[in-house]
BAFI-3210 file (N, C-alpha, C; in Angstrom, 3 decimals, decimal comma, padded with zeros to 6 digits):
// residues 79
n [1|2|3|4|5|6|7|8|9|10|11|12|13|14|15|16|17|18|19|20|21|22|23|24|25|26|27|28|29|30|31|32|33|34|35|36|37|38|39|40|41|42|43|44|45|46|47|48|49|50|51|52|53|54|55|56|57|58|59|60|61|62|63|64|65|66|67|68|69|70|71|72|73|74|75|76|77|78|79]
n.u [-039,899|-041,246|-040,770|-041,649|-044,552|-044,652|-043,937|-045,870|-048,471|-047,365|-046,640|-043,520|-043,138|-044,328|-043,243|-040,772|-041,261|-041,724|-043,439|-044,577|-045,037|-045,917|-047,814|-049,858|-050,791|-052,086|-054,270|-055,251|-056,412|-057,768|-060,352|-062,733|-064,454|-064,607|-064,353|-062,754|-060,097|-056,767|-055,705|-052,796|-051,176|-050,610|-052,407|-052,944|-054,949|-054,879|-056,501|-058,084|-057,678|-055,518|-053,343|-053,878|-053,095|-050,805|-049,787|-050,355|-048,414|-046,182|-046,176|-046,829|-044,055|-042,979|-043,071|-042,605|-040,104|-039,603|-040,370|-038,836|-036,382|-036,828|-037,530|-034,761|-034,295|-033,819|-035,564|-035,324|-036,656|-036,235|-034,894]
n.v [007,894|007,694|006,547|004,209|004,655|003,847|001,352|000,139|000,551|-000,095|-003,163|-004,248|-004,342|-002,311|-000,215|-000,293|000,113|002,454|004,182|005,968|008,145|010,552|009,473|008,122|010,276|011,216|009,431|009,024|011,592|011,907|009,768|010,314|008,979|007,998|005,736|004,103|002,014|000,277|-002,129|-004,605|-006,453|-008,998|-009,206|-007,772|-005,240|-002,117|000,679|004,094|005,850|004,819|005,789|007,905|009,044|008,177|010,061|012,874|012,563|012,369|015,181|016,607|016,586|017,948|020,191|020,737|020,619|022,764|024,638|024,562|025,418|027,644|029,296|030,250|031,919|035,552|038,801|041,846|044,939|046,856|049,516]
n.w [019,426|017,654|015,394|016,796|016,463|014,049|013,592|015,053|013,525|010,606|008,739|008,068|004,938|003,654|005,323|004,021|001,511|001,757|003,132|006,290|008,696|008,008|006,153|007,983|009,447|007,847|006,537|008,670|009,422|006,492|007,309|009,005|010,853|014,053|014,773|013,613|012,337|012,357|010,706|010,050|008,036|009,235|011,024|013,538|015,241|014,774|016,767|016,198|018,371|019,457|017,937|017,497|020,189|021,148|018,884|019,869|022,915|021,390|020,199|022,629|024,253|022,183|022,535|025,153|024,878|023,229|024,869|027,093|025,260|024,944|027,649|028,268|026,951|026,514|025,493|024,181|023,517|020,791|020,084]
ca.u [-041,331|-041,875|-040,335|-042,797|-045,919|-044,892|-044,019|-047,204|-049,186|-047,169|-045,644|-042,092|-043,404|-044,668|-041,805|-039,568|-041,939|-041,598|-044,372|-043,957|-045,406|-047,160|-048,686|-050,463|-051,675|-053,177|-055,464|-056,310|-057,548|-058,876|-061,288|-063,336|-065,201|-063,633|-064,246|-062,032|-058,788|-055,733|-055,309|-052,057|-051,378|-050,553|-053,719|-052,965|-055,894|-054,617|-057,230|-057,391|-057,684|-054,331|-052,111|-053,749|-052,768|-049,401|-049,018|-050,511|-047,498|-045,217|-046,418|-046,730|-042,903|-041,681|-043,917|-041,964|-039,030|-039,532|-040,968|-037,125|-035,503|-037,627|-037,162|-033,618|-033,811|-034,369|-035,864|-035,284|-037,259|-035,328|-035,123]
ca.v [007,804|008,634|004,994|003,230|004,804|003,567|000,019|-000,245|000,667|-000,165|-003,659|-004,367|-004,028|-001,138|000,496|-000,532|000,504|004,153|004,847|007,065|008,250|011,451|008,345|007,348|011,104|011,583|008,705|009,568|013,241|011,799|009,491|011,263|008,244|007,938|003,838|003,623|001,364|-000,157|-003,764|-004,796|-007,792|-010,043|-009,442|-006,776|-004,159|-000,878|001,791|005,197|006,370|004,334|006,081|009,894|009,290|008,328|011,256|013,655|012,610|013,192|016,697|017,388|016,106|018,538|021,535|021,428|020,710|024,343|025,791|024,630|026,317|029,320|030,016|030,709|033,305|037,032|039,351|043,298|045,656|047,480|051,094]
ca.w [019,571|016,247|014,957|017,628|016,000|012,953|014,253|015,475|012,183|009,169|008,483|006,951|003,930|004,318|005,701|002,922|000,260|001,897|003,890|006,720|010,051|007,498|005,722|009,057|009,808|006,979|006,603|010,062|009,203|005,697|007,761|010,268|011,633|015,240|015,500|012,434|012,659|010,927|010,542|009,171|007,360|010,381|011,680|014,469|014,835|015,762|016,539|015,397|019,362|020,348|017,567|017,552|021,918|020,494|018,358|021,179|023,480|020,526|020,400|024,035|024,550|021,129|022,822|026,236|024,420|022,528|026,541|027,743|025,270|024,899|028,617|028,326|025,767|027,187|024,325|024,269|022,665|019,598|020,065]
c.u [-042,028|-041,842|-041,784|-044,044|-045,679|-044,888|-045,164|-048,189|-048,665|-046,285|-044,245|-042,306|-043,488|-043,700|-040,735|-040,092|-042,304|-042,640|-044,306|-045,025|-046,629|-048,278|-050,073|-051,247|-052,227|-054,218|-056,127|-057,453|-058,199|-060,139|-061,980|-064,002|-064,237|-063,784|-063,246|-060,807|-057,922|-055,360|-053,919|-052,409|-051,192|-051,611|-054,188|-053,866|-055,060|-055,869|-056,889|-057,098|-056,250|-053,053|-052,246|-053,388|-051,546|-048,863|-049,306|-049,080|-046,077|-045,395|-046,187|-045,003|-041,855|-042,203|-043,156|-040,593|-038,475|-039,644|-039,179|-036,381|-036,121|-037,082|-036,011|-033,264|-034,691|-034,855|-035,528|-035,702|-036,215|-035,895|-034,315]
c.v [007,701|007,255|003,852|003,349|003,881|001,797|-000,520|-000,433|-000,182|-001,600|-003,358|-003,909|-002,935|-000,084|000,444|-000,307|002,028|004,854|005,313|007,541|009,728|010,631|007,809|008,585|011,245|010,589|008,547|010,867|012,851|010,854|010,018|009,999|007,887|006,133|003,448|002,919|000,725|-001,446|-004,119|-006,218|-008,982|-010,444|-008,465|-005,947|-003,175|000,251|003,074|005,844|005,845|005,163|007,530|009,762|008,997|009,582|012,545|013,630|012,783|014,683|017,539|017,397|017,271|020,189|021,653|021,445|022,679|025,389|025,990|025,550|027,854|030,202|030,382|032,146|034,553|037,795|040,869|043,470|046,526|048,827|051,686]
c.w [018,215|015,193|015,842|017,069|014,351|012,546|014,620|014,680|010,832|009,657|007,842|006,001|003,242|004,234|004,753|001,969|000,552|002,576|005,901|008,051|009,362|006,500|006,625|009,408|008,596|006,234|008,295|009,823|008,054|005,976|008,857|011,621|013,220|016,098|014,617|013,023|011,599|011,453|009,427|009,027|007,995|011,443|013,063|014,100|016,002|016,006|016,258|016,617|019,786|019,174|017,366|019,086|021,623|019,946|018,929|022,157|022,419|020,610|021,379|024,576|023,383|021,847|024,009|025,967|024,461|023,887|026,600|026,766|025,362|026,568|028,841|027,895|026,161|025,684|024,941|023,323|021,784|019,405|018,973]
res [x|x|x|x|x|x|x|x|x|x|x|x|x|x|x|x|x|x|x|x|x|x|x|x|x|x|x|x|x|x|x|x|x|x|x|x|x|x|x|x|x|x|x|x|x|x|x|x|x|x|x|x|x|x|x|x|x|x|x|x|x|x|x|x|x|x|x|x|x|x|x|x|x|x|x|x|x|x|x]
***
């Protein structure tokens, strides 16, 4: 999932010059404006709403991950 967001945003170029999926959040959080978007060099406009709903279902998918294992594991109190 995590490859797809970045597919979507960053050309080749890009990608081979090292830039990175924390490249993409953080010119998200350093612009606030919520019409903002990313145009790569082929001419694709991505918005900023189609890749923070991308990295929402990343999150929600590593959060039930952590539920599944969590529910396995019993805790006792330490007397």
């Amino acid at each position: 999932m995590i490859a797809e967001v970045e597919f979507l945003v960053l050309d080749e170029d890009q990608l081979e010059g090292g830039c990175s999926l924390y490249d993409i959040e953080m010119s998200i959080e350093s612009n606030q404006d919520y019409f903002s978007f990313f145009e790569r060099s082929d001419g694709i406009v991505v918005t900023k709403f189609d890749v923070e709903r991308r990295l929402n279902n990343i999150k929600s998918f590593i959060y039930s991950q952590v539920r599944i294992k969590a529910s396995g594991r019993k805790f006792q109190r330490y007397r």
